[in-house]
N, C-alpha and C positions, 0 to 999 in steps of 0.2 A: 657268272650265275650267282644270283644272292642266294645269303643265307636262308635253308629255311626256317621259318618262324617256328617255335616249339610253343607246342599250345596242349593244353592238357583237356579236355572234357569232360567235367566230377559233375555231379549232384550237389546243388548247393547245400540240403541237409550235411553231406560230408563235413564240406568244406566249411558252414560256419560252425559245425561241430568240433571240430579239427582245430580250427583257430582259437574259436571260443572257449576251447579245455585247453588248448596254453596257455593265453592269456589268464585265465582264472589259477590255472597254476603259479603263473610268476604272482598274483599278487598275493596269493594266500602264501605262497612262501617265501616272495620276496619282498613283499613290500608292508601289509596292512598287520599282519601278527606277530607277536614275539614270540622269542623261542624260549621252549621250558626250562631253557639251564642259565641263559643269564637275564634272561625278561626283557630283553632286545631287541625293535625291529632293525631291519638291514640299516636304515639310515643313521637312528642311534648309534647302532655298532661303530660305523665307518666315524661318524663324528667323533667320537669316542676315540677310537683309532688314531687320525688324524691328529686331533690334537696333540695326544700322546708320541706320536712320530716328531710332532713339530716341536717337542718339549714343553707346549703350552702346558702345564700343569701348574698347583698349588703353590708352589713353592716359590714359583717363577713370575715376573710381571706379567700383568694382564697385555692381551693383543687384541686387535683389531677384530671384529666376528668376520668380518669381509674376507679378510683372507683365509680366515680357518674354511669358511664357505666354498671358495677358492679351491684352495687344498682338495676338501671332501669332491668338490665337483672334479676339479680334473684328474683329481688321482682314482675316485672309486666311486661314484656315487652318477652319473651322467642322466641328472634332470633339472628339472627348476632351482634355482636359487631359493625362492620362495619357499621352496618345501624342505630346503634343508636349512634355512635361517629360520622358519617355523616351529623344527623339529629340536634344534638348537635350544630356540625361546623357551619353548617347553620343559626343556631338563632343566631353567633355571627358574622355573617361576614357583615361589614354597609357596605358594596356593594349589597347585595341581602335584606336585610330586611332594613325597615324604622327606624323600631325603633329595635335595639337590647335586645332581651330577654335574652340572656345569654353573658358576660362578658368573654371574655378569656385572659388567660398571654399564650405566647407563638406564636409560627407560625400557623395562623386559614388562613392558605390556601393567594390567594391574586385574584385579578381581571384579574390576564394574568393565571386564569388557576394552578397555581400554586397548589400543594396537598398541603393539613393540616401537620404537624407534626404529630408524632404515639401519640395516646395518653396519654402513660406514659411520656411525654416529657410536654406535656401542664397543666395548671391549668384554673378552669373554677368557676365562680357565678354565681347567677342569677344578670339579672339588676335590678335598682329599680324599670322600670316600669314594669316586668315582675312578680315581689311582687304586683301589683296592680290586676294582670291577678288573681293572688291566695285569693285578700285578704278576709278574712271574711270566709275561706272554714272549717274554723274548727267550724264554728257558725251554721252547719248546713244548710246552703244554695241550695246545689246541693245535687244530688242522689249520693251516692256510690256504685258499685257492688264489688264484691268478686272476687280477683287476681285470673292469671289461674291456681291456686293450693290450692284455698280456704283456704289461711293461713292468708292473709289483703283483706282490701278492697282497690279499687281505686274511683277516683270520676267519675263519667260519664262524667262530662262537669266541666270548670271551673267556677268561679262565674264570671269574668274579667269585670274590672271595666270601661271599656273601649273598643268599638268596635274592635277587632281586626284582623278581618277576612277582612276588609276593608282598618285597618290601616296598616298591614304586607304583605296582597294579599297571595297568594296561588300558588302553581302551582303542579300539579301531572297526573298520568295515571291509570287508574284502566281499569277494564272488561266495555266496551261499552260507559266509561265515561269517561271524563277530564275535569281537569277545567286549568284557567286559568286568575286568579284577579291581577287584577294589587294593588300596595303597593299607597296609600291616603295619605292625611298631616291629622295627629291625629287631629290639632284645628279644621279642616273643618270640619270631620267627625262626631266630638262632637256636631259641632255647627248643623250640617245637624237632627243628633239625637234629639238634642232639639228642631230643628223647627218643625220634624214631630210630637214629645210630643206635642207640642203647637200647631199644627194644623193635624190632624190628615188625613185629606182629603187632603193634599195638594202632587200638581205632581211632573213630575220630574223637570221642569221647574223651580221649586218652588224652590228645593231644589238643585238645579244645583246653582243659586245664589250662596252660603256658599259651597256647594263641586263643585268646579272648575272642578275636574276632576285627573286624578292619581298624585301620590309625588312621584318620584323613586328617592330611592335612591341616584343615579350616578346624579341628575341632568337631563341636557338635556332640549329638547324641544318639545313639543307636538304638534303635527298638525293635525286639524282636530275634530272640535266641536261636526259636523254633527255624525262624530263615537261613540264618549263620549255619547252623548244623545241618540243614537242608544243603546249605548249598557247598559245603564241607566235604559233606557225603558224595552229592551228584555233580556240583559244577556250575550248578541252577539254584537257584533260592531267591525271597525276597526280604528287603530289611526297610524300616521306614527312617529317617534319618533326617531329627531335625535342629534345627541350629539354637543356641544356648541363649534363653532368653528371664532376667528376672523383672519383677514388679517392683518401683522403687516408692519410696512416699515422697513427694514435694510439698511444699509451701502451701499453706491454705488447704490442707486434708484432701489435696489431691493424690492420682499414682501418675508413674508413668511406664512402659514399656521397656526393659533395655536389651537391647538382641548384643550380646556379644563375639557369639558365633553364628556363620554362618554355615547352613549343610554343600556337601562336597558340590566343587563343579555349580555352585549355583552363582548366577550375574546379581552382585550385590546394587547396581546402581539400579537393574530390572525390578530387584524385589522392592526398596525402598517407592520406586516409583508406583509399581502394583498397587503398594499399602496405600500411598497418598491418591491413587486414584478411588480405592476404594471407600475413602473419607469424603471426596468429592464427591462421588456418586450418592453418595450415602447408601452404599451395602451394607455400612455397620456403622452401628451407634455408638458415640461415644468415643469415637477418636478427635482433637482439636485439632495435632499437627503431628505429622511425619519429617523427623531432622537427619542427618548423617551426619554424624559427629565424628566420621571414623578419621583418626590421624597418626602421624609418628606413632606413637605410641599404642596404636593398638585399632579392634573394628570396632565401632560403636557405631548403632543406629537407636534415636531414640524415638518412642510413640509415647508423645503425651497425650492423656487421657483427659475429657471431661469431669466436670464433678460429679461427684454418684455415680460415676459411669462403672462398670461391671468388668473388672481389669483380667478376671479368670477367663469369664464368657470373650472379651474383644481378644484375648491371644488364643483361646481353642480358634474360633474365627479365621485368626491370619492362619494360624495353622493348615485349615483345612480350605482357604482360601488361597493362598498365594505361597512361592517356595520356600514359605519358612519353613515346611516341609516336605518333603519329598520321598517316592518309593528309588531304593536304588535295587537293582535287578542284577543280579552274579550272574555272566555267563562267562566261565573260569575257562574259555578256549586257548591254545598255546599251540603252536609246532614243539611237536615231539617223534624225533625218528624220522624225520623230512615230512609228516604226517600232522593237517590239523588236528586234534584232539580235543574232547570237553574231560576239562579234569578237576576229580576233586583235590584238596589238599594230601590225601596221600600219596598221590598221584604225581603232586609238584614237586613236594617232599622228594619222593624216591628218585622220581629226574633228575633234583638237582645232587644228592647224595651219589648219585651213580656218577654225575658229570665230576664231581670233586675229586673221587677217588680216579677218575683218569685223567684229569689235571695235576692231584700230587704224585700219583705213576709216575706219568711222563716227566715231572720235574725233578722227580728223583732219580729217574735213570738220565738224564741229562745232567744232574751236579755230579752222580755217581759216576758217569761219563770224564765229567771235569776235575772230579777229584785225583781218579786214577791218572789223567792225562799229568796233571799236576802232579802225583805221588811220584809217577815216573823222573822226572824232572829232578826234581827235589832228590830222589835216590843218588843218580849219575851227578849233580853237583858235589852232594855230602862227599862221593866216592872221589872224585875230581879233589877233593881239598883235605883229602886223606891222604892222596899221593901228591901233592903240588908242584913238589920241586920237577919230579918225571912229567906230568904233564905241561908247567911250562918250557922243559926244553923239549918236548915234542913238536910246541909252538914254534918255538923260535927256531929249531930247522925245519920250517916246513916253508915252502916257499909263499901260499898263499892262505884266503882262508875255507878254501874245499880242500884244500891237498890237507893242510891241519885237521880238519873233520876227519877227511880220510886216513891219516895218519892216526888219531885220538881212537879210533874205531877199529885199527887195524892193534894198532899196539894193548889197549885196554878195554878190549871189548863193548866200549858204548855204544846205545843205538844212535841212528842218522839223529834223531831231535834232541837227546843228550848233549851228542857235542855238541849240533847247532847251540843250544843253552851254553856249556864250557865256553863257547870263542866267543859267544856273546857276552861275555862276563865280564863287567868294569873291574877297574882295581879296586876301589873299596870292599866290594866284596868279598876280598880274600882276608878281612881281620877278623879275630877271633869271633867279635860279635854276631857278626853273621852264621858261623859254624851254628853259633850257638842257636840264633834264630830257624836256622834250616833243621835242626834236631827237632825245636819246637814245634818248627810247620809241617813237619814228619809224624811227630804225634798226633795233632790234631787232624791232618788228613783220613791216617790209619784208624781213629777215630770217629771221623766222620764217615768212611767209608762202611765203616761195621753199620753206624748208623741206618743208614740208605739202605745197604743188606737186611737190614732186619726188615724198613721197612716194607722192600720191594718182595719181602720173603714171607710178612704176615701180615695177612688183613686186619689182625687186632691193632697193631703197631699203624698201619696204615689211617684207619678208622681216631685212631687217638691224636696223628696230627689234624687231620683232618677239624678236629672239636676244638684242638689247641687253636688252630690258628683262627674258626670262627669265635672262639671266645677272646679273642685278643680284635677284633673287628666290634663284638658288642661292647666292650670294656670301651676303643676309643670313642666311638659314634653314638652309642646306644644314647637318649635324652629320654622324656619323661613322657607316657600315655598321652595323648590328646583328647581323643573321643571316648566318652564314657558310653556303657553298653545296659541297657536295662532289658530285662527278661521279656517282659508283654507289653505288645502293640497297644498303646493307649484308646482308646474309642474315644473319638470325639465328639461330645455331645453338646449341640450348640443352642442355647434360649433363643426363641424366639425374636424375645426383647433386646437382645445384643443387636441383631441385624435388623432390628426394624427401632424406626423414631417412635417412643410411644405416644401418640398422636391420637384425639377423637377427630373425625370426619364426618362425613355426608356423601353417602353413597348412593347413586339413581342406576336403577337397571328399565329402558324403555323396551314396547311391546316389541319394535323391529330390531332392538339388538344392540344398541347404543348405551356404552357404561361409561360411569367415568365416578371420582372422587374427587372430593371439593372440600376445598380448608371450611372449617366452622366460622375463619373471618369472611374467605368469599360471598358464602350461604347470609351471613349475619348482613351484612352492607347491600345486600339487594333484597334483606327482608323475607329470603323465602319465595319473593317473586321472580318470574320475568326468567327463571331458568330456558338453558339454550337447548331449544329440542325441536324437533322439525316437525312440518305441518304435518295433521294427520297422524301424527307418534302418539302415542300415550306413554306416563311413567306403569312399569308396573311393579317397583318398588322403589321404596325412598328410604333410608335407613342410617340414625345416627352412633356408627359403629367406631369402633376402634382399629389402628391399621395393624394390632397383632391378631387381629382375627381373619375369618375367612368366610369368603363367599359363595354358594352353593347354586348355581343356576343352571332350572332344568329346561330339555328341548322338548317337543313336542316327536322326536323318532326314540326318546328312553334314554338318550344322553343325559350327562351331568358334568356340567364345567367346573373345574375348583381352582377357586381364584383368593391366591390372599390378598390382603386388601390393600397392603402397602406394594403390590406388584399394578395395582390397579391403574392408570392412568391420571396421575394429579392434573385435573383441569377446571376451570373457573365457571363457578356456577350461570354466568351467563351466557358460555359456550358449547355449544353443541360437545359432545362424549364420543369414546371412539369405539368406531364397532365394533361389537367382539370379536368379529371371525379375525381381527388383527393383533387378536391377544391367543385365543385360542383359534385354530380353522374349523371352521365347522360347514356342511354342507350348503349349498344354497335355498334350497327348500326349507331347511332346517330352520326353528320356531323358537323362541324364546317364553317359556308359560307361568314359570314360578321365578324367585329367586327367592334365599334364604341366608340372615349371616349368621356363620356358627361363631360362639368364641371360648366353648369347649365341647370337645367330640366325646369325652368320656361320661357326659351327661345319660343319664337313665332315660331317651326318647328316641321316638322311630319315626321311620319316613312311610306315610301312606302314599302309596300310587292309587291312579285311576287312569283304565284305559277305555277307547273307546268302543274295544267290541266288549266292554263288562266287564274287564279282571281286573283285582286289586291285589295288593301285595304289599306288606308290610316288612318292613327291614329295620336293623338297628341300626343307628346313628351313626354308630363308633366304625362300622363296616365300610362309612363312606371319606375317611380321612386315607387321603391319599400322598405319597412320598413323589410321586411320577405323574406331572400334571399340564404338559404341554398338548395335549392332545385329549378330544371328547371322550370321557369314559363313560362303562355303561353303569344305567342307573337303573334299569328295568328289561329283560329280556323280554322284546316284544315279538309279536307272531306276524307275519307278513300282512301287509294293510291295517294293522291296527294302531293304533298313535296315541300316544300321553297324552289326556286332556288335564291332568291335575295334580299335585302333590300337595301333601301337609304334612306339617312335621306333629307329633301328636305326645302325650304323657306315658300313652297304655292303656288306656281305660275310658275311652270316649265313645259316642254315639257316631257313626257313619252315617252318609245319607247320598243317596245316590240318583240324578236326576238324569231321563232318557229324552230323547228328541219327541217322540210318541207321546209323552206327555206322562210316564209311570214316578213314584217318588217310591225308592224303598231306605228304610231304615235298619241300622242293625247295630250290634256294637261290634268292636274293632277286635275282641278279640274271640270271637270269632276267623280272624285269618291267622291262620300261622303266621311264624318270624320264616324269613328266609332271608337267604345272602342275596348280596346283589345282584350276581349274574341271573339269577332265577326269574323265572315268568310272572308267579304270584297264583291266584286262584279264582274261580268264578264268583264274583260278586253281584250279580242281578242275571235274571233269568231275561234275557231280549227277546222280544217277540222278532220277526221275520222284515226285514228294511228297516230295525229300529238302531238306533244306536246311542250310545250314553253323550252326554253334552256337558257333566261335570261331577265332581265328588267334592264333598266339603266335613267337616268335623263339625258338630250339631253343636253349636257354644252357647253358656244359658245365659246369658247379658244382650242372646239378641233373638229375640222373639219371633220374628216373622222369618218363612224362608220369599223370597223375591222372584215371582219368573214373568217372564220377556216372551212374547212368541215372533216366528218373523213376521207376522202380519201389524207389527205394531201395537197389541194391546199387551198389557202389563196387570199384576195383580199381587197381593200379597196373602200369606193363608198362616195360620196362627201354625207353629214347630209342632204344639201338643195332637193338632191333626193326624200327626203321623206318629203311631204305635210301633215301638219296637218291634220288628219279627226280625228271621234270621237270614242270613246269608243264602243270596243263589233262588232268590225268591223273584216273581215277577213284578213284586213292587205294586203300589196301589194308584189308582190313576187321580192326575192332577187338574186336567183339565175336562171338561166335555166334549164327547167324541163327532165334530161333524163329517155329513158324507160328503160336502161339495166344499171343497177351498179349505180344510181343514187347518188348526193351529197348530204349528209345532214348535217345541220351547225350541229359543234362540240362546238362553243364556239363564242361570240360575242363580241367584246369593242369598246368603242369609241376613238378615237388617236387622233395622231399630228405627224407631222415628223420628231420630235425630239426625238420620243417613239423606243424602242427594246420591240416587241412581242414577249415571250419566249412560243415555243409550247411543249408540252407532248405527248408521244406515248401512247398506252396501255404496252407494254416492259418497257415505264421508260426512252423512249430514248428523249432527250429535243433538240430542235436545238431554235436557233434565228434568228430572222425576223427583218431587219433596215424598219421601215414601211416608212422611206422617197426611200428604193428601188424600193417601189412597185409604178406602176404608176394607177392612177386615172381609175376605169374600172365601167362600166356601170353594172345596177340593172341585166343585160339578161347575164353576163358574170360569167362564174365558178369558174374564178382566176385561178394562177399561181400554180403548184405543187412544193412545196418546202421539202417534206416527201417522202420517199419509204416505203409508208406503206402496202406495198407486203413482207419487212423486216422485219419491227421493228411493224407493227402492226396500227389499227386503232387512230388517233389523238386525243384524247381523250379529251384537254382541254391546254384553250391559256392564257397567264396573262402579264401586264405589269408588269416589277418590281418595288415594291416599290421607291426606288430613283429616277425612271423617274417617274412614276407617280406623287411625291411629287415636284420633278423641276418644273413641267409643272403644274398643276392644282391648 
C-alpha cells in the first residue's frame, strides 16, 4: 500500500503571511542591517572573521580575495560569491568608508563608478584598525553560534574596540526598514563615548560639542546644524552636503571653477558629465569647458569659465543643478536586542558602552581564569624546587610517568596539573635563574589577579579600562577632520542671466497658436519678410525681446501661459513655430487672444481683463510672475459661458472703452475697478442689454484718434474718441450704430486708429480685403458706415486687425 500523501489545507493569507514574516525577519536581521554594537552586517562580520581565522591580517602578506571568498562562502556565509566579493570591495574602497577595514592590491573599483577587478586578480588584508574590530575574540568576550552546517562556530557580534557603526555609517534596504548613517571622524566619536562614560545624563547638545557631526570620506561641506541635531535627537534629520569647490583667476582676466571635493556617495565621472551636458545644452551661460583633471595626486575637476562670465552665479547653478550638491537624509536604524531600532546618537552611544563593558567583563574573567590557572602552576613548581633533591628521587623510583604524578601527589601533596607541570619540566629549568624568574612570574600574576578583581568588582575600575583602551585606538588611528560643517542651509539664488545667453530675439505669437523665436540674424537675412506661417494664421504679436525676459499669453477660457523666452522654441524665421499646446497643453477649444513680453514684473502696471458677458477686472502685474509654469494658470476667474475677449496691460490711470455686439460704446476710467488677485472674477463693466454681448475692451490712447468698427454685414466706419464722454462703470453705454429692424448691423470687430493705419478685414470663407482708414471719412455715432465686403459672397465679416508694423510705427 503506498504511502499516504500528507497534505495540509491553510489559507493562503496564512501561509504567505507566515512565510513572508520569516523571510523579512532573516533579512532585517540577518542580512541588510547592522548591529548597534559593532556596525556589522552578517556578511562583514563573517568576512572579517574569516580572514582573521585565516591569519590574513596587517602584518602578514597580502592573499588572493578568491580565497578569503572561498573561505567566508564555505565556512559561514552560503550565497553568492558576488555579494561577498562586493561586500569585501566595499570595506576597502576610502571613498565609501572612513576608515578602511580591509586593504586591497589591485583595482577595488574607483569613484566614477568604475567595477572592481574579478577576484582572482586582486589581493586583499585586513587593516590594522579592522584587528582592533576582532581584538580579544579568542579571550572569550562575545557569544559564538554554530555555522549553517554545524561544523564551526561564528561569533555573533564582534568585540570592536571602537565604535564602528558611527565611525564607518551604514547604508542598506531590508523588508519595511532602512537605514541610513552617515560615516563620523573616529577621535570625535571616542571622545563623545567618553563623555557619556563620564556623564551619563548628559544630552545631545552635550555631546554635539566633541561629535561635530558626520566625517565623509570625500570630504566636502555640511550645511545645516539644525539637521545634525534633528537627527541626533531622533534618528531622522536632513543635511545638505556639498562638495569643495574654489574660483581661480587664469590668464587673460579669466576665472575658472575648481571642485576639489566631492559630496559623499556621489559618481564623479556622472557629475562631470552632467556639468558638460549642461554647457552643451546651454542651461547655463558661461561655461566654455568641463575637464577632469583628477589624478595620483588628488580629485580635481575643472570648469573653465567664459570671459565676463558670472563665476558666483555658474557655481550657485551647478549647485542647484547637478550633484555638486546634494540632500543627505539620516535614518540612524541598527539591530539592537535582536530588534530593528531608529536611534539617535544616545542611543548608539549607550549600545555600544553597554556592549564594551560585556566584552572587558568577559575578558577579564577569562585572563582572571588564566591567571589563576597559571598562578597554580607556577606555586607547585616554586614548591617542587624548594624540595628538589626529594622530589627527583621520587622520579627516579617511580616506574613510569603517571605512577611519578602519582607518587609526586601522594608524597607532597600536589594537584593532578602540578605534577603533570613537575615531570614536564626540562633540565634547564632547575638553575637558579629560573627560581628566580618563577618568583617574578608570581608576583606579577598575584598582581594581575588583584587587578582583574578590582575590575570585575567595580564599575568605576571597569568603565576606566574601558576609556583606556579607547583612547589608545584614537591615539593610533585617529587623522585629521575631512568635512567641514557650516550652521545654515545656504539658499540658493540664481540670476537669470547665469542660465540664460543674454541674447535679443524676435518673437511671433500667431492667432491659432504657433510660437516660436528667431535670431535677429534669421529676421535680418529675410528682411522681415516671407515669415513661415500657415495659410489663413495671422501673427498676433511680433516682438523684439530679450531671452531674459518673459512671455505672457492669454486664452480666450481666462488662462495665462508663462513662457520665458529662452525656453521658447529657437526656430528660423522662415519656418513655420511650434504650437504651444507642445510647450504648455492646453485645451482644444482653447484660444490664443493677447500676448505680452514682460521684462520686469515689479513695474508699477496692471493687467485689464474684458469679458464677454461685460466684466472687467483689474490686477497687478507683479501677481502674475509665476515660479510653477508647466501647465495653463488662471488669469481671470470666469463664470460658466463667458470667455476672455481682451486684455491690456495698462499705467493706472487710463480711459476704458468698451464695445458690445448690439452696437453700445461705453467709456470710463480704469480706476474705477478695483485691484483684485488673480483668482478673482473682476466686476461689472457695462450694463448688457438682453442677447447682447461685449465684442472687446481696449485702453482709449491719445496718438490715436479714431475708434474703428466692422459690422458682419461688411460696412466699416470710423467715429472721432472725443464722441465718447467719460461716464462711469456698469453703464449701458451710448449707441454706435443706428438701430435697424430688418437685417440689422452688429459690430464684428472694434479698434482704435489713425490714418496712417491699414485695417485688414476677415470673412467667415477666409476672404481678407484692406481698409486705408485715412479713406474713410469721419461719420457720426447714428451712421452704419461704408460697405466695403460682399458678404452675400464670401460670407459674414467676422474679425478686423491692424498689422503688426502699423501698429508698432504708430503707437
Amino acid at each position: 500500500m503506498a504511502e499516504q500523501e500528507k497534505l495540509m489545507d491553510l489559507p493562503l493569507e496564512e501561509v504567505l503571511g507566515d512565510r513572508f514574516g520569516r523571510y523579512s525577519k532573516y533579512i532585517i536581521q540577518e542580512r541588510a542591517l547592522p548591529d548597534a554594537r559593532d556596525g556589522l552586517k552578517p556578511v562583514q562580520r563573517r568576512i572579517l572573521y574569516a580572514m582573521y581565522k585565516e591569519n590574513n591580517t596587517s602584518e602578514k602578506p597580502f592573499r588572493k580575495s578568491a580565497k578569503t571568498v572561498g573561505t567566508v562562502i564555505g565556512n559561514y556565509h552560503p550565497h553568492g560569491d558576488s555579494s561577498v566579493y562586493d561586500a569585501m570591495v566595499r570595506m576597502s574602497q576610502d571613498w565609501k568608508v572612513r576608515n578602511v577595514l580591509v586593504e586591497m592590491h589591485g583595482n577595488n573599483g574607483s569613484i566614477d563608478g568604475d567595477p572592481p577587478a574579478a577576484m582572482r586578480y586582486t589581493e586583499a588584508r585586513l587593516s590594522p584598525i579592522a584587528s582592533e574590530l576582532l581584538a580579544d575574540i579568542e579571550k572569550e568576550t562575545v557569544d559564538f553560534t554554530p555555522n549553517f552546517d554545524d561544523t564551526l562556530t561564528e561569533p555573533v557580534v564582534l568585540p570592536a574596540s571602537f565604535p564602528n557603526l558611527l565611525v564607518n555609517g551604514s547604508t542598506g534596504i531590508s523588508a519595511g526598514y532602512a537605514t541610513d548613517i552617515p560615516p563620523h571622524h573616529l577621535g570625535e566619536v571616542i571622545d563623545g563615548v567618553i563623555k557619556r562614560i563620564d556623564k551619563p545624563n548628559c544630552s545631545v547638545e552635550d555631546l554635539m560639542e566633541v561629535i561635530k557631526g558626520p566625517d565623509f570620506p570625500t570630504g566636502g561641506i555640511i550645511q545645516g546644524l539644525d539637521g545634525i541635531k534633528q537627527a541626533y535627537k531622533t534618528g531622522k534629520g536632513r543635511i545638505v552636503v556639498r562638495g569643495l569647490a574654489e574660483v581661480e583667476n587664469v590668464r587673460g582676466g579669466r576665472e575658472q571653477i575648481v571642485i576639489t571635493e566631492v559630496p559623499y556617495e556621489v559618481n564623479k565621472a556622472n557629475l562631470v558629465k552632467k556639468m558638460d551636458e549642461l554647457r552643451i545644452d546651454r542651461k547655463v551661460e558661461g561655461i566654455s569647458e568641463v575637464r577632469d583633471e583628477t589624478d595620483r595626486t588628488g580629485l580635481r575637476i575643472v570648469v573653465e569659465l567664459k570671459k565676463d562670465a558670472d563665476a558666483a552665479g555658474v557655481l550657485n547653478y551647478l549647485y542647484k543643478s547637478t550633484d555638486l550638491q546634494i540632500s543627505y537624509n539620516f535614518n540612524m536604524v541598527a539591530i539592537h536586542r535582536k530588534t530593528p531600532k531608529l536611534m539617535g546618537l544616545v542611543h548608539i552611544l549607550d549600545a555600544y558602552i553597554e556592549h564594551q563593558k560585556e566584552v572587558v567583563t568577559n575578558r577579564s574573567q577569562y585572563e582572571l581564569r588564566k591567571a589563576k590557572e597559571r598562578q597554580h602552576i607556577v606555586e607547585g613548581l616554586m614548591k617542587a624546587l624548594s624540595i628538589l633533591d626529594e622530589v627527583i628521587a621520587t622520579i627516579r623510583a617511580s616506574k613510569d610517568k603517571q605512577d611519578a604524578k602519582r607518587n609526586l601527589m601522594k608524597e607532597f601533596d600536589f594537584t593532578e596539573r602540578q605534577a603533570e607541570a613537575i615531570v614536564s619540566l626540562q633540565l634547564y629549568r632547575l638553575t637558579n635563574t629560573d627560581i628566580t624568574a618563577l618568583r617574578s612570574e608570581a608576583d606579577e600574576l598575584a598582581k594581575k589577579i588583584a587587578e582583574l578583581n578590582e575590575i570585575l568588582s567595580s564599575e568605576r575600575t571597569l568603565l576606566q579600562v574601558i576609556k583606556k583602551d579607547l583612547r589608545r585606538v584614537k591615539k593610533t588611528y585617529a587623522d585629521e577632520r575631512r568635512t567641514r560643517i557650516e550652521a545654515e542651509i545656504q539658499e540658493l539664488k540664481i540670476n537669470l542671466e547665469v542660465m540664460v545667453p543674454n541674447e535679443d530675439v524676435i518673437v511671433t505669437v500667431t492667432k491659432d497658436g504657433y510660437i516660436k523665436r528667431t535670431s535677429l540674424r534669421s529676421f535680418s537675412a529675410s528682411n522681415g519678410k516671407d515669415m513661415g506661417i500657415k495659410e489663413n494664421d495671422r501673427v498676433i504679436g511680433q516682438f523684439e525681446i530679450n531671452t531674459t525676459n518673459t512671455l505672457l499669453v492669454f486664452t480666450n477660457k481666462g488662462n495665462y501661459l508663462y513662457l520665458p523666452v529662452h525656453q521658447l522654441p529657437d526656430i528660423r524665421w522662415k519656418d513655420l513655430g511650434q504650437h504651444v499646446s507642445n510647450i504648455v497643453p492646453i485645451d482644444k477649444d482653447e484660444v490664443l487672444i493677447a500676448a505680452y513680453p514682460i521684462s520686469d514684473f515689479s513695474e508699477e502696471k496692471y493687467l485689464i481683463f474684458f469679458t464677454k458677458n461685460g466684466m472687467v477686472k483689474k490686477s497687478e502685474l507683479n501677481k502674475y510672475q509665476a515660479q510653477r509654469y508647466s501647465k495653463p494658470l488662471v488669469a481671470v476667474n470666469l463664470k460658466q459661458e463667458d470667455e476672455l475677449k481682451n486684455i491690456i496691460i495698462t499705467t493706472g490711470d487710463v480711459d476704458l472703452f468698451i464695445v458690445t455686439q448690439a452696437g453700445y460704446g461705453l467709456r470710463f476710467n480704469e480706476n474705477d475697478v478695483n485691484i483684485v488677485g488673480p483668482r478673482a472674477a473682476g466686476v461689472k463693466g457695462i450694463n448688457l442689454k438682453e442677447d447682447d454681448e461685449v465684442v472687446t475692451g481696449f485702453a482709449i490712447e491719445t496718438n490715436l484718434p479714431y475708434i474703428f468698427v466692422a459690422t458682419q454685414r461688411g460696412a466699416v466706419k470710423k467715429m472721432k474718441v472725443d464722441e465718447f464722454e467719460v461716464a462711469s462703470r456698469a453703464n449701458r453705454g451710448i449707441v454706435m450704430l443706428r438701430e435697424l429692424k430688418n437685417n440689422p448691423h452688429r459690430i464684428a470687430s472694434s479698434i482704435q486708429v489713425n490714418n496712417q493705419m491699414t485695417v485688414y478685414l476677415k470673412s467667415e470663407n477666409h476672404n481678407i480685403e484692406s481698409v486705408e482708414v485715412s479713406s474713410l471719412r469721419p461719420a457720426d455715432r447714428y451712421n452704419n458706415g461704408s460697405f466695403v465686403m460682399d458678404t452675400d459672397v464670401i460670407g459674414d465679416l467676422i474679425e478686423a486687425w491692424v498689422s503688426e508694423e502699423d501698429a508698432s510705427d504708430d503707437t
